[in-house]
C-alpha positions as CSV (number, residue, x, y, z in Angstrom):
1,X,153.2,325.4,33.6
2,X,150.7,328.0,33.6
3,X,148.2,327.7,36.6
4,X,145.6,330.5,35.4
5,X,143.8,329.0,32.2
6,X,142.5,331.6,29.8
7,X,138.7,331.4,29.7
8,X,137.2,333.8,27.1
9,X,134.1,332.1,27.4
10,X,133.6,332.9,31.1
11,X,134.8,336.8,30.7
12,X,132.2,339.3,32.0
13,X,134.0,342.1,30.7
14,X,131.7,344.4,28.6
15,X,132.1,344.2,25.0
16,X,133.3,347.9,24.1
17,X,135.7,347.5,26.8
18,X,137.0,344.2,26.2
19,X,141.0,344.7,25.8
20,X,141.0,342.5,22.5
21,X,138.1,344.5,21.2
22,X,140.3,347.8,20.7
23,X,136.9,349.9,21.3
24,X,137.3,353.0,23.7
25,X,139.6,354.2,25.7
26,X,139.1,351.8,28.2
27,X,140.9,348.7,27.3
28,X,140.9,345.5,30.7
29,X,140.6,342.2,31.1
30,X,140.2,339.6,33.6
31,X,143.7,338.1,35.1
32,X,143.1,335.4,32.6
33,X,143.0,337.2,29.6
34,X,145.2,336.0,27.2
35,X,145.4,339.0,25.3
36,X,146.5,340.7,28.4
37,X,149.1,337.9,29.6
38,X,150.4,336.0,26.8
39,X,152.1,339.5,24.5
40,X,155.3,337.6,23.6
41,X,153.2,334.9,22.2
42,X,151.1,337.2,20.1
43,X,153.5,339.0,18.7
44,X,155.4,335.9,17.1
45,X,152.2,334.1,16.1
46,X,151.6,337.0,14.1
47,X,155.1,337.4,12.7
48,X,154.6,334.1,11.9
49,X,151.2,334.5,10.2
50,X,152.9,337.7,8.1
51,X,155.5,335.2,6.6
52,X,154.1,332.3,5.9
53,X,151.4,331.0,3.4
54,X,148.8,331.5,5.7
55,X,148.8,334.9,5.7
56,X,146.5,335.2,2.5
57,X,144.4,332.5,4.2
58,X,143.5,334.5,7.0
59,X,143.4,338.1,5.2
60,X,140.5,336.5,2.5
61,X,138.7,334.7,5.4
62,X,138.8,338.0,7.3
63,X,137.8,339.8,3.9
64,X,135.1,337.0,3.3
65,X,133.6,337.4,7.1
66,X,133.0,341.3,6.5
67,X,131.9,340.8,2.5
68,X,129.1,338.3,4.6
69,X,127.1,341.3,6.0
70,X,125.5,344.0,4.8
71,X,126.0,347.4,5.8
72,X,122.9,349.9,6.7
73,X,125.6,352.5,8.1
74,X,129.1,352.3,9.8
75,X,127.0,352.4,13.4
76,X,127.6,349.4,15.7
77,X,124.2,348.2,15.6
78,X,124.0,348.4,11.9
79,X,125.6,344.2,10.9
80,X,122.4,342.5,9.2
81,X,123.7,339.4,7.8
82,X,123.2,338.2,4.4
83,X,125.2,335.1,3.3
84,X,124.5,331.3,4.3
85,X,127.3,329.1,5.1
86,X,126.9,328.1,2.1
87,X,127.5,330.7,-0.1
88,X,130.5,331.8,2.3
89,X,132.0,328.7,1.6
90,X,131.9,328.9,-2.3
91,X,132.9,332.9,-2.3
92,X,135.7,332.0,0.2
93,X,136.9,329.1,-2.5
94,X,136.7,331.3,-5.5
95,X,138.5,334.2,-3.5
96,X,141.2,331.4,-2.5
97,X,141.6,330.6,-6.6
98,X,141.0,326.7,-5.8
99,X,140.1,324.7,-8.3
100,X,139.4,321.2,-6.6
101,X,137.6,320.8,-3.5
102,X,136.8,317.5,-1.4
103,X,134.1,316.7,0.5
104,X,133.8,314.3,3.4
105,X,130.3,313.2,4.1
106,X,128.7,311.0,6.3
107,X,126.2,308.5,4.8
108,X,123.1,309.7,6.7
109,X,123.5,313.2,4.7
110,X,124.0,311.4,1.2
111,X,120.9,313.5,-0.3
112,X,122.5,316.3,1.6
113,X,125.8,315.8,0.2
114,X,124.3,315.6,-3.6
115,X,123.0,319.1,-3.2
116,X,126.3,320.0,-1.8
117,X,128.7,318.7,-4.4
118,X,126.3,320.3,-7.3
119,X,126.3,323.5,-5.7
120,X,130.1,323.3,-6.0
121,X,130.1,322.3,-9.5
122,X,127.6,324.5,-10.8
123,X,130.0,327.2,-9.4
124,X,132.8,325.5,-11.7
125,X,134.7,323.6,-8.9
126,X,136.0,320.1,-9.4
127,X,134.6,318.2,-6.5
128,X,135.9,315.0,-4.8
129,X,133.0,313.5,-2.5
130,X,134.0,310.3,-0.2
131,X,131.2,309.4,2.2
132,X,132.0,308.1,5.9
133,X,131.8,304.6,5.1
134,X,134.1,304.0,2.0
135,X,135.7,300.8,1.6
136,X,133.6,299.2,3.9
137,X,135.2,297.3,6.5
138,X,132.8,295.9,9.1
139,X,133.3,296.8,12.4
140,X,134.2,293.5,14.1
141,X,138.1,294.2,12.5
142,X,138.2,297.2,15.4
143,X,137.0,294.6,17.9
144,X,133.2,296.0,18.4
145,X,130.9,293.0,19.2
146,X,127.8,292.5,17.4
147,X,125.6,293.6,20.5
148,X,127.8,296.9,20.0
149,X,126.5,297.7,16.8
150,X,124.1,300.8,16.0
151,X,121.8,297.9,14.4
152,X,122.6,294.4,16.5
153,X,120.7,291.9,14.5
154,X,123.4,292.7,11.2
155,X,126.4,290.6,11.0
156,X,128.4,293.0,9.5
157,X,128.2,296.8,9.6
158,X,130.4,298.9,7.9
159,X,132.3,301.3,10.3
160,X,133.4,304.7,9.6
161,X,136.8,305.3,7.7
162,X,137.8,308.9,8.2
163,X,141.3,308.5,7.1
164,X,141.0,306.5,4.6
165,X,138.3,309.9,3.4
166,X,141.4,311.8,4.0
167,X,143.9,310.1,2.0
168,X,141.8,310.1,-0.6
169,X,141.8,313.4,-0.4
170,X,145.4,314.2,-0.3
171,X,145.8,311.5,-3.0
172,X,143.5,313.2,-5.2
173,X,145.2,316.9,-4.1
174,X,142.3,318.8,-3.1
175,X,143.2,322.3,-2.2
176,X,140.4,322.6,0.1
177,X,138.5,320.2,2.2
178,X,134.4,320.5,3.9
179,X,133.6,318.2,6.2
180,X,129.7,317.7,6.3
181,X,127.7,315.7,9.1
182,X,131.0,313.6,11.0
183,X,130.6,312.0,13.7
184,X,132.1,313.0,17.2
185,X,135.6,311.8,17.0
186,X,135.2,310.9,12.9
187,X,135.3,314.6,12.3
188,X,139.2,315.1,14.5
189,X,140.7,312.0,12.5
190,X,139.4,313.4,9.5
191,X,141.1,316.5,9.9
192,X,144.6,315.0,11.8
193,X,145.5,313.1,8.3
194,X,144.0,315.7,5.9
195,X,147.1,318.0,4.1
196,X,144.8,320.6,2.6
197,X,143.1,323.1,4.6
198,X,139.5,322.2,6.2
199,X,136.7,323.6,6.9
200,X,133.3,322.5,8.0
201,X,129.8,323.3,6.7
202,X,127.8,321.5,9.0
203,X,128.4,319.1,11.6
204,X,125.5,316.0,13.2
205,X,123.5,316.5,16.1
206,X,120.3,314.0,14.9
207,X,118.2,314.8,17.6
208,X,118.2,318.9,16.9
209,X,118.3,318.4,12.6
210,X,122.1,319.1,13.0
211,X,121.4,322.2,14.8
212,X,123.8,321.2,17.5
213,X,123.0,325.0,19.1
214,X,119.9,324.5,20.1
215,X,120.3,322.5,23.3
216,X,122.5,325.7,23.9
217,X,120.0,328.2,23.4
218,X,117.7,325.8,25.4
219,X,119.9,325.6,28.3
220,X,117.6,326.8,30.9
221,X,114.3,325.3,29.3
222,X,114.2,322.2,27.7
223,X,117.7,321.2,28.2
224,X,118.2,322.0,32.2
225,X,119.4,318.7,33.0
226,X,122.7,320.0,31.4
227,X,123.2,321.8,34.2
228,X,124.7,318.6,36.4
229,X,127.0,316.2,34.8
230,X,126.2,313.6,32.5
């Protein structure tokens, strides 16, 4: 087993420099880097990628991430970003050629979700929306105890049904799949049982307005206490 873990996110390597960059002549990496360590692997995962159906996936999601930006010159300070999520989302569809979408909502972004699935119509998608708690099977079948519940005076609360969201999905043959406002763990099952690829417009974080980032960019202010376990 491989001792040294890659860790991209703790590389202090300049960026013009960094080896998977390709910028300069001066091309390094840590000890860890994985582009730097792990060359056999790379070069099948991309023969791989060149012949098999994902390789239009990635070109048009690579063609969509430049056609996001707008240009003032070819300079390296010049990116000025122009498209929402969003709209990324929709061009990336149409580029695709899909013609059904699906998307899995939770119930605490139904007005959300509306706006959503007529965004996707009105650009001529067919759209199948399932919300979190389809079905609605109380949460006392998974053995969670009244005094476990989000509200502990109900009898019966509905728990979340992410694969039965999925199956609906793959029973109704979506070609493409957006996942808006899962929970922690909702959001993985979600995307284990769906066949059609997935993506995710936004996720929940109800204490930031689903701006899970911002305790990030808070780290050393607001959100300190981060910095010793929880």
């Amino acid at each position: 087993m491989e001792k040294r873990l890659a860790q991209c996110a703790r590389c202090d390597i300049p960026n013009a420099e960094r080896c998977c960059r390709g910028q300069g002549e001066i091309r390094r990496g840590p000890d860890n880097c994985p582009t730097l360590r792990w060359h056999k692997l790379a070069k099948e995962v991309v023969n791989r990628s060149l012949n098999n159906e994902d390789c239009e996936f990635l070109r048009q999601a690579a063609l969509e991430e430049a056609s996001g930006r707008a240009f003032r010159d070819r300079g390296p300070d010049s990116v000025q970003p122009c498209k929402t999520r969003i709209v990324e989302t929709v061009e990336f569809a149409k580029r695709m050629n899909y013609h059904r979408l699906g998307l899995l909502f939770c119930g605490g972004l139904h007005q959300e979700a509306s706006i959503v699935h007529e965004i996707l119509e009105t650009n001529g998608f067919e759209v199948v929306s399932v919300m979190c708690k389809v079905a609605g099977v109380p949460k006392s079948t998974f053995g969670i105890q009244q005094d476990e519940q989000i509200n502990i005076f109900s009898k019966h609360e509905t728990i979340c049904n992410p694969m039965l969201q999925a199956e609906i999905m793959n029973a109704q043959q979506t070609e493409f799949n957006i996942l808006l406002g899962l929970c922690v763990g909702h959001d993985s099952i979600a995307i284990k049982y769906l066949q059609a690829p997935t993506t995710v417009l936004a996720v929940k974080d109800r204490v930031t307005g689903h701006s899970p980032l911002a305790p990030i960019y808070l780290y050393n202010q607001y959100y300190k206490f981060l910095k010793k376990p929880l």
